[in-house]
DRENDO-1510 file (C-alpha; in Angstrom, 1 decimal, always signed):
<recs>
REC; n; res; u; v; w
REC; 1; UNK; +0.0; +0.0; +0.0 .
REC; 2; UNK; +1.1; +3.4; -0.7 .
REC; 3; UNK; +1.9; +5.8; +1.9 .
REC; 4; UNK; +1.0; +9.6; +1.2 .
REC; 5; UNK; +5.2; +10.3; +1.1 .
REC; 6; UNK; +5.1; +7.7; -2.0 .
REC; 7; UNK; +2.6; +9.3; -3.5 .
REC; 8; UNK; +4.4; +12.5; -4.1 .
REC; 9; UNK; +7.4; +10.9; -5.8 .
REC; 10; UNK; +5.2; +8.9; -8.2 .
REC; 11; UNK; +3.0; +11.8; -9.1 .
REC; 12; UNK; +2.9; +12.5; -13.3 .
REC; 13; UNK; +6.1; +14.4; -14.9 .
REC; 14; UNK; +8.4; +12.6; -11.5 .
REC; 15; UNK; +12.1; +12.9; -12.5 .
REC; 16; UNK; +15.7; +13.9; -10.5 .
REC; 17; UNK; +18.5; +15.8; -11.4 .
REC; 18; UNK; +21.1; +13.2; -13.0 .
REC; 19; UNK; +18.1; +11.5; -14.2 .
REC; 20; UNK; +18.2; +10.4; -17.8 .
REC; 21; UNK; +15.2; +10.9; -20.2 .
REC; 22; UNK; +15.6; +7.5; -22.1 .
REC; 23; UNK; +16.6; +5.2; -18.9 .
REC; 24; UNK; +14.8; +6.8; -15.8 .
REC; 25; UNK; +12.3; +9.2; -16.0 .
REC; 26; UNK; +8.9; +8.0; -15.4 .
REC; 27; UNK; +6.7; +8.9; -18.9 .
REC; 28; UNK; +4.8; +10.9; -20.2 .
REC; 29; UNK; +7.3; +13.6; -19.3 .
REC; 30; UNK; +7.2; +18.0; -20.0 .
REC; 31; UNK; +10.6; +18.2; -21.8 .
REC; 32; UNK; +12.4; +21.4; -21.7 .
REC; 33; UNK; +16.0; +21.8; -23.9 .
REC; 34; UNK; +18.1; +23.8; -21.9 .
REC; 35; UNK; +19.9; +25.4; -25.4 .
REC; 36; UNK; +17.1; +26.5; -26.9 .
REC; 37; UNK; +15.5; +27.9; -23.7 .
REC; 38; UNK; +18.9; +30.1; -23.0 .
REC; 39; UNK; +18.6; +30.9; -26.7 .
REC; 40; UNK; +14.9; +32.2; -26.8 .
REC; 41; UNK; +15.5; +34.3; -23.3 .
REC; 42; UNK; +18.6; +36.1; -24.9 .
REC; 43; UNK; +17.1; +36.3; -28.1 .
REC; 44; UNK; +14.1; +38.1; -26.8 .
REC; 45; UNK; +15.7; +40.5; -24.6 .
REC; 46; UNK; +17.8; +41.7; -26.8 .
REC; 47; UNK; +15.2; +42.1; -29.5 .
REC; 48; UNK; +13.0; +44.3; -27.2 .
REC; 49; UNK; +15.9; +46.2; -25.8 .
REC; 50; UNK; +17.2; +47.0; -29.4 .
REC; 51; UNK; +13.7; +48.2; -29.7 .
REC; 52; UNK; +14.2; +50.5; -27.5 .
REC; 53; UNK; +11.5; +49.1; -24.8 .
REC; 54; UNK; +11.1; +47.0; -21.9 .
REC; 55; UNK; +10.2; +43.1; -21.5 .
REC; 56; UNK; +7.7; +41.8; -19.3 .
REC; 57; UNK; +7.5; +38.6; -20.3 .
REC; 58; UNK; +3.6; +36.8; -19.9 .
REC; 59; UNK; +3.9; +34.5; -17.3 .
REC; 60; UNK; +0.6; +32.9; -17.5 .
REC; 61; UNK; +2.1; +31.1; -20.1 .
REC; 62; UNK; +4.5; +29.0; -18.2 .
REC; 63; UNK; +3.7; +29.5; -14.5 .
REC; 64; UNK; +7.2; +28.5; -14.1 .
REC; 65; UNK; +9.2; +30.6; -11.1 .
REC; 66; UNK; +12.5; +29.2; -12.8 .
REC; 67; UNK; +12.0; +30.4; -15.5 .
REC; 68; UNK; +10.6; +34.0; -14.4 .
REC; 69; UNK; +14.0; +33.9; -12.6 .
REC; 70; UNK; +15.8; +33.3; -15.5 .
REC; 71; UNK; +13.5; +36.0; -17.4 .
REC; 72; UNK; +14.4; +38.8; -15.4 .
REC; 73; UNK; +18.3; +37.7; -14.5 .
REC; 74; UNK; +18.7; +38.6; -18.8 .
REC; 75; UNK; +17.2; +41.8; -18.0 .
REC; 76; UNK; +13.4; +41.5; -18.1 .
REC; 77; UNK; +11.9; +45.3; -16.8 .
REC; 78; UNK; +9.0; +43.1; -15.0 .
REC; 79; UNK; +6.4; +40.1; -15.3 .
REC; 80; UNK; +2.8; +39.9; -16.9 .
REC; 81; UNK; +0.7; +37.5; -15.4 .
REC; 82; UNK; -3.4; +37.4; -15.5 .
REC; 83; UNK; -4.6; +37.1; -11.9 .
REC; 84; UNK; -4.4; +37.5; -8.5 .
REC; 85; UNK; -4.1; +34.4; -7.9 .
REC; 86; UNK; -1.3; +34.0; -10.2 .
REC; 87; UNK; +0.2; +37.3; -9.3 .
REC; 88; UNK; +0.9; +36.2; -5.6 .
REC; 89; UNK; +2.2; +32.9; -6.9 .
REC; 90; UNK; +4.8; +34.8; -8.3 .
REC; 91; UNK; +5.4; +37.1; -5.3 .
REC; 92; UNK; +6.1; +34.1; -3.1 .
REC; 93; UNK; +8.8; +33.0; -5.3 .
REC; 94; UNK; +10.1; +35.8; -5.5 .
REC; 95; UNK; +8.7; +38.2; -8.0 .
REC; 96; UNK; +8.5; +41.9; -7.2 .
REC; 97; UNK; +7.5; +43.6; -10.0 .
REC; 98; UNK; +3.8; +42.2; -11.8 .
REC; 99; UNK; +1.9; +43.9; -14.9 .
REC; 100; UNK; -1.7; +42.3; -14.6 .
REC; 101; UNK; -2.9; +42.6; -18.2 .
REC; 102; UNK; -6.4; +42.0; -16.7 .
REC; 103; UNK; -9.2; +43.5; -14.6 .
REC; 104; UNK; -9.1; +43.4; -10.8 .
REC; 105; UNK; -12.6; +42.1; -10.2 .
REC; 106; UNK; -14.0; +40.8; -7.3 .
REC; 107; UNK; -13.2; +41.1; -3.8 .
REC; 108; UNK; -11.4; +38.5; -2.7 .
REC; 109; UNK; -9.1; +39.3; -5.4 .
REC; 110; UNK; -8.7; +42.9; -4.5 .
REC; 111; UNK; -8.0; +41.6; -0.9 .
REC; 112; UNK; -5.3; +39.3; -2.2 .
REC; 113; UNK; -3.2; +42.3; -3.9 .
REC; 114; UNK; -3.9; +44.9; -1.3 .
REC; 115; UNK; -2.4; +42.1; +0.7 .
REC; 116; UNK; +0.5; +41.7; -1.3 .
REC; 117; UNK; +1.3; +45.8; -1.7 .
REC; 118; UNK; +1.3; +46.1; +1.7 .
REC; 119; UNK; +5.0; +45.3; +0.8 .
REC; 120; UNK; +6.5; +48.1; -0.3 .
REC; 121; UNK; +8.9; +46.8; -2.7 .
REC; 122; UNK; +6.0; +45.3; -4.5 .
REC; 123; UNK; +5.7; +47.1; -8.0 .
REC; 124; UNK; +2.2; +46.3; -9.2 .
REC; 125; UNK; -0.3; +47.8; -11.9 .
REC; 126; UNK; -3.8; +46.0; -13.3 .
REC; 127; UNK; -5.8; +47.0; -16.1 .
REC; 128; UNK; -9.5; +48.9; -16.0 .
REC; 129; UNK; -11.9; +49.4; -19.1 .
REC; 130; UNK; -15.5; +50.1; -17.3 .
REC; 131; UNK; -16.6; +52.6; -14.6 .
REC; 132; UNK; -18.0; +50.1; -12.3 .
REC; 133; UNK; -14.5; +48.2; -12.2 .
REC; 134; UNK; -13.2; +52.1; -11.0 .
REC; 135; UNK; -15.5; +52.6; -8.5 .
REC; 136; UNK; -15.3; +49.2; -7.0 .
REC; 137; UNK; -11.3; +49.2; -7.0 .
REC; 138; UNK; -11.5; +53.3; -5.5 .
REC; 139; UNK; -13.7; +52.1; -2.9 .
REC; 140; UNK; -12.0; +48.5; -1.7 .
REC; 141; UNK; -8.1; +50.3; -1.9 .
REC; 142; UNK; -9.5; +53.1; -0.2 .
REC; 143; UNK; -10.5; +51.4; +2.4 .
REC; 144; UNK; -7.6; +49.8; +3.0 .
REC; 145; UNK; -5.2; +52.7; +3.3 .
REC; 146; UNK; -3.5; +51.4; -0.3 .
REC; 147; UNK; -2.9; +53.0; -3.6 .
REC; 148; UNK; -3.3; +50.9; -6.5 .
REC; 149; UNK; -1.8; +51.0; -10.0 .
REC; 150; UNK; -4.3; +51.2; -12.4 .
REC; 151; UNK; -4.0; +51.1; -16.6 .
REC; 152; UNK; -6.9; +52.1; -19.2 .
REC; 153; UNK; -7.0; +49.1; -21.2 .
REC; 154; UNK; -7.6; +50.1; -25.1 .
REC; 155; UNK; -9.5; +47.1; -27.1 .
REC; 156; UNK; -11.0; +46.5; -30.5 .
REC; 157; UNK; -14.2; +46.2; -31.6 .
REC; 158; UNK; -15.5; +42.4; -31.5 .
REC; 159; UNK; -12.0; +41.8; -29.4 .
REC; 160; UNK; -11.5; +40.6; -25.9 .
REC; 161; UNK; -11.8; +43.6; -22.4 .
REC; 162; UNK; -10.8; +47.5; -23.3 .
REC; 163; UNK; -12.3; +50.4; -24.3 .
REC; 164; UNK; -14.0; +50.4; -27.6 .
REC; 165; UNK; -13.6; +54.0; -28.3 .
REC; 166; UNK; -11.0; +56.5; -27.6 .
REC; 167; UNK; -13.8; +58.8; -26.1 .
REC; 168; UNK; -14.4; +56.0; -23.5 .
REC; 169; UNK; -11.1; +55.9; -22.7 .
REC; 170; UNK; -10.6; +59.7; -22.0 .
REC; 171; UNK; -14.6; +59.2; -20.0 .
REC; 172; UNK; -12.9; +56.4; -18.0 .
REC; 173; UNK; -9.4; +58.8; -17.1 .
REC; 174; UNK; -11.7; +61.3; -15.8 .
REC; 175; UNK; -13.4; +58.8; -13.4 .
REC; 176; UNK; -10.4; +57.2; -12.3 .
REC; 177; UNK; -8.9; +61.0; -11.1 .
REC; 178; UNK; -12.1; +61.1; -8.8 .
REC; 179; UNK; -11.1; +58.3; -6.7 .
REC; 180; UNK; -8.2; +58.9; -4.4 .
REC; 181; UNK; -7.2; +55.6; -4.1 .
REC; 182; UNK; -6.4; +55.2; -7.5 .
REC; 183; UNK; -3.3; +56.1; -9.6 .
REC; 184; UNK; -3.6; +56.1; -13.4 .
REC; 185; UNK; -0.1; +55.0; -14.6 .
REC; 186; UNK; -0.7; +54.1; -18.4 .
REC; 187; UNK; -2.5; +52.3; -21.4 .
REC; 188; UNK; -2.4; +49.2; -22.3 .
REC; 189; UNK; -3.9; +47.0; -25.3 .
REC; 190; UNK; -3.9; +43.9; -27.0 .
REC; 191; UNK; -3.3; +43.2; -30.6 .
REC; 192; UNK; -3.7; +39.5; -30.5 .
REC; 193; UNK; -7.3; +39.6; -31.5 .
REC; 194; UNK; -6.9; +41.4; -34.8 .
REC; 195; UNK; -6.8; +38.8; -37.9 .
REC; 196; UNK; -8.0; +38.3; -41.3 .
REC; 197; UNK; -5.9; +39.3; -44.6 .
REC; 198; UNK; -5.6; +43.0; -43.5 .
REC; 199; UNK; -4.4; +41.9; -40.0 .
REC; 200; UNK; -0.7; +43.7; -40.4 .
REC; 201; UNK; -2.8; +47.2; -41.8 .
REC; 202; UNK; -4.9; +46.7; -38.7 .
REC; 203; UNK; -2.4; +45.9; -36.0 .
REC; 204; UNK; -0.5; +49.0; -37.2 .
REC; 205; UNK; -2.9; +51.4; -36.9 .
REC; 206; UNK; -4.0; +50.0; -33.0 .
REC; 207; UNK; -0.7; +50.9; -32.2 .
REC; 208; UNK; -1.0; +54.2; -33.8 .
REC; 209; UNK; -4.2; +54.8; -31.8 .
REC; 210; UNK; -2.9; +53.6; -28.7 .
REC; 211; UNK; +0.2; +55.9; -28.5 .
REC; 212; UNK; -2.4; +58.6; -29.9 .
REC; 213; UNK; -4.4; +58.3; -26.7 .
REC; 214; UNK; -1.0; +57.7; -24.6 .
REC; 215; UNK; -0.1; +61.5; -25.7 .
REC; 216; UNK; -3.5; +62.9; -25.6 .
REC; 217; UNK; -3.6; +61.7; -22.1 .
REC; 218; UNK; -0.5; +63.0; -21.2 .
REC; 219; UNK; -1.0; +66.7; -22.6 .
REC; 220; UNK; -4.1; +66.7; -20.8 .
REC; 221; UNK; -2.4; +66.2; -16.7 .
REC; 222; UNK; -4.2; +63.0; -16.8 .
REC; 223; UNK; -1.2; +60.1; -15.5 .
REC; 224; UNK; -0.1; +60.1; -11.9 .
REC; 225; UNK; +3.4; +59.7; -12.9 .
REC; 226; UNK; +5.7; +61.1; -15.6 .
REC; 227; UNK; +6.9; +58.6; -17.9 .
REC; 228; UNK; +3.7; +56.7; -18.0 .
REC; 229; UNK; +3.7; +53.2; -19.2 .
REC; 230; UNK; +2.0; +51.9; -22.9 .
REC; 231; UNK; +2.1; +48.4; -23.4 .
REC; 232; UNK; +1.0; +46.1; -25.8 .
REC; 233; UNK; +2.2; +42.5; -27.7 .
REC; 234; UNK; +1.6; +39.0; -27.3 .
REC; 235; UNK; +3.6; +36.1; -28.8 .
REC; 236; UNK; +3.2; +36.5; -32.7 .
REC; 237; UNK; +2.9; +40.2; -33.9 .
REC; 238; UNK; +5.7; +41.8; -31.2 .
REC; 239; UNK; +7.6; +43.1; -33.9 .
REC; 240; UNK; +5.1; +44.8; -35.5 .
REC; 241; UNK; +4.3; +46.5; -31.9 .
REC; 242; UNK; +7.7; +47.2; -31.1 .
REC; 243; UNK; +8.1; +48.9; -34.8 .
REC; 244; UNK; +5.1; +51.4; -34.2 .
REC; 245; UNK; +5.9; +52.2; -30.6 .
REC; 246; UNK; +10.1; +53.2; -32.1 .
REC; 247; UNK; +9.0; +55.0; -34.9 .
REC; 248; UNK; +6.3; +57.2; -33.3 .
REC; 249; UNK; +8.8; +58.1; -30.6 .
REC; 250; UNK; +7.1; +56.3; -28.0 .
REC; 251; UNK; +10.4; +55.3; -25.9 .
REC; 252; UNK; +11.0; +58.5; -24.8 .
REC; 253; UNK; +8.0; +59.9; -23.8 .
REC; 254; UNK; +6.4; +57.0; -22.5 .
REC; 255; UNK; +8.1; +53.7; -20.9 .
REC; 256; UNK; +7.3; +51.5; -23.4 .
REC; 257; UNK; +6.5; +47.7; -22.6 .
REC; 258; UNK; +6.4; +44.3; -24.8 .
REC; 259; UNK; +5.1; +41.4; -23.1 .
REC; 260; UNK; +5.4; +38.3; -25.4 .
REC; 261; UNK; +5.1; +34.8; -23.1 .
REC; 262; UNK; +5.5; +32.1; -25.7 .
REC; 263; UNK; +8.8; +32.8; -26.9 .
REC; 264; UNK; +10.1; +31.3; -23.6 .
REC; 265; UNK; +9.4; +27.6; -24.9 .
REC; 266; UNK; +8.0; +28.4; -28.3 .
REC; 267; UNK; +6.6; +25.3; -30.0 .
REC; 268; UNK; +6.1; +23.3; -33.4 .
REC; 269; UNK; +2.8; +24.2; -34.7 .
REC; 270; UNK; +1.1; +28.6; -34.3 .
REC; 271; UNK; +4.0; +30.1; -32.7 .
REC; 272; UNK; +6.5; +28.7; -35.3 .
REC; 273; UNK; +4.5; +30.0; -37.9 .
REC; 274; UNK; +4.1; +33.4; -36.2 .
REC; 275; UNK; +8.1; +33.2; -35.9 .
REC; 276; UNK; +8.3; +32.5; -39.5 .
REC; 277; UNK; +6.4; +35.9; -40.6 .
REC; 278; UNK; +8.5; +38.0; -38.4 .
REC; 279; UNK; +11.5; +36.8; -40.0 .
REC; 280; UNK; +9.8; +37.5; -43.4 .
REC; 281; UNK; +8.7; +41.2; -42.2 .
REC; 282; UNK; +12.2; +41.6; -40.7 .
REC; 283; UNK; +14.9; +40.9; -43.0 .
REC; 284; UNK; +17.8; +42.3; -40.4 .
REC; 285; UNK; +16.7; +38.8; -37.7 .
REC; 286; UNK; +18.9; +36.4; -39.0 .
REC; 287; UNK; +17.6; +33.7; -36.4 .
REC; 288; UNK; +14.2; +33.2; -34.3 .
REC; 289; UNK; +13.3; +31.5; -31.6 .
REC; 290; UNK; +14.1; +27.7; -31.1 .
REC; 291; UNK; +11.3; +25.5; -29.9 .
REC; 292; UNK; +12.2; +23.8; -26.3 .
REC; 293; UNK; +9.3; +22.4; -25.3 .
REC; 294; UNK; +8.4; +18.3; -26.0 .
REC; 295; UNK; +6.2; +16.2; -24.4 .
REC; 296; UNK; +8.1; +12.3; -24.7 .
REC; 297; UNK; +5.6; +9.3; -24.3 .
REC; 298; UNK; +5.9; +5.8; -25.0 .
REC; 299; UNK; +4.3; +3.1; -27.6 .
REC; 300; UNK; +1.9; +1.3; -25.9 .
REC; 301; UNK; +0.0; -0.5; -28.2 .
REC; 302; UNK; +0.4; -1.6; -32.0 .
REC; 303; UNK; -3.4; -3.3; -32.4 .
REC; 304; UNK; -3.1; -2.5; -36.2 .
REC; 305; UNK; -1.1; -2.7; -39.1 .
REC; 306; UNK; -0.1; +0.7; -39.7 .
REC; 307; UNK; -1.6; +2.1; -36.5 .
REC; 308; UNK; -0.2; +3.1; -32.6 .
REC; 309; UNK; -1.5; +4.2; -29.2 .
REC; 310; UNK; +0.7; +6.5; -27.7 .
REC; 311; UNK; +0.6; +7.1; -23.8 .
REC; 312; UNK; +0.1; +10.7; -24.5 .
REC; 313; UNK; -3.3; +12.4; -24.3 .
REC; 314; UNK; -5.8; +16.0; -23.4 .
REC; 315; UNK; -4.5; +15.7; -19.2 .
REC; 316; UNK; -0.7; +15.6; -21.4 .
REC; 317; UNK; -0.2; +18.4; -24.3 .
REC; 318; UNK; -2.3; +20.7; -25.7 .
REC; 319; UNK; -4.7; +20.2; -28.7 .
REC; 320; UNK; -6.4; +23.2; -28.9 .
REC; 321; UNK; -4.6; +24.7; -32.0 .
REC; 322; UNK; -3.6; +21.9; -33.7 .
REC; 323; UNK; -2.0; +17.9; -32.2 .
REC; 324; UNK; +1.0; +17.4; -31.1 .
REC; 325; UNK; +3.6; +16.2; -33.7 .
REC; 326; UNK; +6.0; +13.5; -33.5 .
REC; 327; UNK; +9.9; +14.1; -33.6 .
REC; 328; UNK; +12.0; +11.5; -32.8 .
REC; 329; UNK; +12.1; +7.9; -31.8 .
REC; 330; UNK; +14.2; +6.7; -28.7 .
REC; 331; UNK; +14.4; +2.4; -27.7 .
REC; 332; UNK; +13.8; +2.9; -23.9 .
REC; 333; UNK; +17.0; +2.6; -22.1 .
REC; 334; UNK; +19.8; +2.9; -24.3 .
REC; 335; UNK; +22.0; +5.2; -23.5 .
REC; 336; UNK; +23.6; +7.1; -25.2 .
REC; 337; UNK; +20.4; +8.0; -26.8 .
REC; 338; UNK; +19.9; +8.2; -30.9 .
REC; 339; UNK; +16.8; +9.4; -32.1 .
REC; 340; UNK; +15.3; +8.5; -35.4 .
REC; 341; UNK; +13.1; +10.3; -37.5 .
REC; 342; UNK; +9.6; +9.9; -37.1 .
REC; 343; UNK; +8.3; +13.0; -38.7 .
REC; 344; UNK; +6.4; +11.5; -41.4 .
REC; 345; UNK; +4.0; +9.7; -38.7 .
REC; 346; UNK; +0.8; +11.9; -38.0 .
REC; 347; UNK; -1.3; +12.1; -34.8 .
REC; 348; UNK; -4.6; +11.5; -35.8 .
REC; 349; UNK; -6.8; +12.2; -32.2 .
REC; 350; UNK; -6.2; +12.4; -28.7 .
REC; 351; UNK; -8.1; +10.8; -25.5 .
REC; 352; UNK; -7.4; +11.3; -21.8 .
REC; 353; UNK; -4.6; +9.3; -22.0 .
REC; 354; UNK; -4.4; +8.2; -25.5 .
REC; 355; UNK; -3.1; +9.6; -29.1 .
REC; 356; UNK; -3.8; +7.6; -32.0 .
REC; 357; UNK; -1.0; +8.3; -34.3 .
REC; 358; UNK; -0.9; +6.6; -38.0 .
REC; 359; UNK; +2.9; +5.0; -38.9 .
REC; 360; UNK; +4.5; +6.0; -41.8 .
REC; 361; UNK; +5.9; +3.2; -43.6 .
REC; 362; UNK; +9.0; +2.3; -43.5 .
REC; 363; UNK; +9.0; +3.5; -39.9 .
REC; 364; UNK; +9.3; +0.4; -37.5 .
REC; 365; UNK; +8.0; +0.8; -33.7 .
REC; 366; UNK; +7.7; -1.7; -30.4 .
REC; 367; UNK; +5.7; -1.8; -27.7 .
REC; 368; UNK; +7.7; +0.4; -25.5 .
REC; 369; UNK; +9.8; +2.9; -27.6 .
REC; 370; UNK; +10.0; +6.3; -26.8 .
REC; 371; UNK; +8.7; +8.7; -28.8 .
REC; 372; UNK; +9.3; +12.5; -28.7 .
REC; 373; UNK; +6.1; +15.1; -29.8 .
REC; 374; UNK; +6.4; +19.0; -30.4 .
REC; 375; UNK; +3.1; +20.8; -29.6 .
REC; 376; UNK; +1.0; +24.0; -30.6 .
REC; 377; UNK; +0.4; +26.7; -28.0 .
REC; 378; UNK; +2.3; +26.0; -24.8 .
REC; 379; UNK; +0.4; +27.5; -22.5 .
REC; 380; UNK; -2.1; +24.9; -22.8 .
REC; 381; UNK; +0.7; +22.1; -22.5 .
REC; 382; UNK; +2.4; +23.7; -19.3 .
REC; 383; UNK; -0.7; +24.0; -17.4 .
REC; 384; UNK; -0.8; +20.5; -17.2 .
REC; 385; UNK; +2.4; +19.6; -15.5 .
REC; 386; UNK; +3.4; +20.4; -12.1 .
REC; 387; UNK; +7.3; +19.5; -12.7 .
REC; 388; UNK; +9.0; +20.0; -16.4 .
REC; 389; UNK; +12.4; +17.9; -16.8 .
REC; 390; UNK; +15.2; +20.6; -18.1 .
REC; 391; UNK; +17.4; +18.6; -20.2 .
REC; 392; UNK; +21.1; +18.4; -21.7 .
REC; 393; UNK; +22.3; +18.1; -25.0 .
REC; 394; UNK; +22.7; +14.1; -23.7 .
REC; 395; UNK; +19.3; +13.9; -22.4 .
REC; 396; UNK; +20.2; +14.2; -18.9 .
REC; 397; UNK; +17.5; +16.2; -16.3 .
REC; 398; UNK; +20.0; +19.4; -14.9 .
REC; 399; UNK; +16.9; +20.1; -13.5 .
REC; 400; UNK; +13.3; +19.7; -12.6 .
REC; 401; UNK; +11.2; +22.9; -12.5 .
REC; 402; UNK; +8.0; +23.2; -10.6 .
REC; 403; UNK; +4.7; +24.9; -12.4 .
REC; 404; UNK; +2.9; +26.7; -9.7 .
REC; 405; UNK; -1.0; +26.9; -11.4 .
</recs>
């Protein structure tokens, strides 16, 4: 019988530093490629910085205090997250500087960051698009005896939160100077919902409008500090962001703030293509981003010519924009490890705990063999892992990194 201690070493994901991938690490496993993860962290930073603006990289997408630490030991001004309950997470592991890129809403929540600023080296601002949001935050921080951080957040018609027209967000500015409590600090927005063939022409001109308001705002008395923040940028159209903020001046009137999260681990399926059309729109990036994240799994059944269930499903990787995609073959155990190309297999559907993934021919698998998948869309893979396995150039675990979700 189990004891509760045993539980905890068997849980999903359980590996040890010195641990090798092949020969000891309990599958499936959350893979991360120590190279390309120190690659994607430099490469970032220094593409923001040589644009002139700050990084504060979207933790939501990782959850990851390893990695945050990593993130802001290359220079990272701060980190986005989407919660309270994620923004304390990353307090207690030591995180002073948070950029909520969401409404405050709800009491409890308000009571879980008036908690938190009651240190005061904790650096912390959250977005407000609506009236009632205002005078519930004035009220609650108020209160309290505690200032709070706010930003207008700017969105697009048909989009996600934000203001749908700049007249709304000069109504909301006014409201947020009559409670005391409140500090308005900048203007934030998000680009990720603009699409179809125009999307570039689009994007483009939301920045435009953005640092439009930003200066309007500014001429006007209406930020509590003097180099007030605009922000913008998720994982695929950063350049583009970074571009408009540069050429419009925006770094030196405002503090100007790029919060990508993907990059971190990138993948194999939307980011990769994202990456690809940056390097297209930006013919002076000689190399992107390096995907670091894999899920490894074993064979575990071969019922039909031509067919395999892979020990790999939805509680595993993500799915939601588009399966994972098989890399490499490893034979369980031998090490040193050589992987072989399974590329031209294809996962077909995903269970709880199943894929179903067609073999190509000429590709021979047993019961047993490892296999190693890329995915699409990491956030959706890392939230279902409470320890990722950092790995060597050999395959050995340098270290095992604890999601905090």
């Amino acid at each position: 019988m189990f004891s509760a201690k045993n539980t905890a070493t068997v849980e999903k994901g359980f590996a040890h530093t010195g641990a090798n991938l092949v020969r000891d690490v309990s599958l499936p496993a959350l893979v991360l490629h120590r190279d390309a993860l120190e690659h994607n962290i430099r490469w970032m930073q220094d593409f923001v910085s040589n644009s002139g603006a700050e990084l504060a990289p979207h933790g939501k997408t990782s959850m990851t205090p390893a990695l945050f630490r990593r993130q802001l030991d290359a220079g990272a001004w701060g980190i986005t997250l989407a919660s309270a309950t994620q923004t304390r997470a990353a307090y207690a592991h030591g995180v002073h500087r948070v950029l909520m890129a969401n409404q405050l809403v709800g009491t409890p929540n308000m009571a879980l960051i008036a908690d938190l600023l009651a240190d005061p080296t904790f650096d912390f601002y959250c977005m407000v698009d609506h009236p009632d949001n205002v005078a519930d935050l004035g009220a609650y921080f108020a209160s309290r005896g505690v200032h709070l951080n706010v930003m207008i957040e700017y969105g697009v018609v048909g989009g996600r939160c934000g203001c749908r027209t700049e007249a709304e967000v000069l109504a909301l500015a006014e409201a947020i100077a009559a409670q005391p409590a409140l500090a308005l600090t900048g203007i934030e927005g998000y680009e990720g919902v603009i699409h179809g063939d125009h999307a570039v022409t689009g994007i483009r001109d939301f920045a435009d409008s953005l640092v439009r308001l930003a200066v309007q705002l500014q001429d006007s008395g209406a930020f509590a500090i003097a180099k007030p923040i605009i922000t913008a940028s998720g994982s695929a159209w950063y350049d583009l962001i970074a571009e408009s903020f540069e050429t419009q001046n925006a770094g030196g009137r405002f503090l100007s703030v790029l919060r990508p999260g993907s990059y971190v681990a990138h993948d194999h399926g939307i980011y990769k293509e994202a990456q690809c059309c940056v390097l297209d729109r930006r013919s002076d990036l000689h190399e992107g981003l390096r995907p670091a994240l894999e899920v490894w799994a074993h064979v575990q059944s071969l019922p039909e010519p031509g067919f395999a269930v892979i020990a790999l499903g939805k509680r595993d990787v993500a799915y939601d924009a588009g399966l994972p995609v098989p890399l490499l073959r490893y034979k369980a155990g031998v090490v040193p490890a050589i992987g072989d190309d399974v590329s031209a297999c294809k996962v077909t559907a995903v269970m709880d705990q199943h894929a179903f993934m067609t073999v190509a021919p000429g590709v021979e698998l047993r019961v047993g063999d490892i296999i190693s998948f890329g995915t699409s869309h990491p956030c959706l893979t890392f939230d279902k892992w409470r320890i990722g396995c950092l790995v060597d150039e050999q395959l050995n675990v340098i270290e095992t990194m604890e999601t905090c979700f």
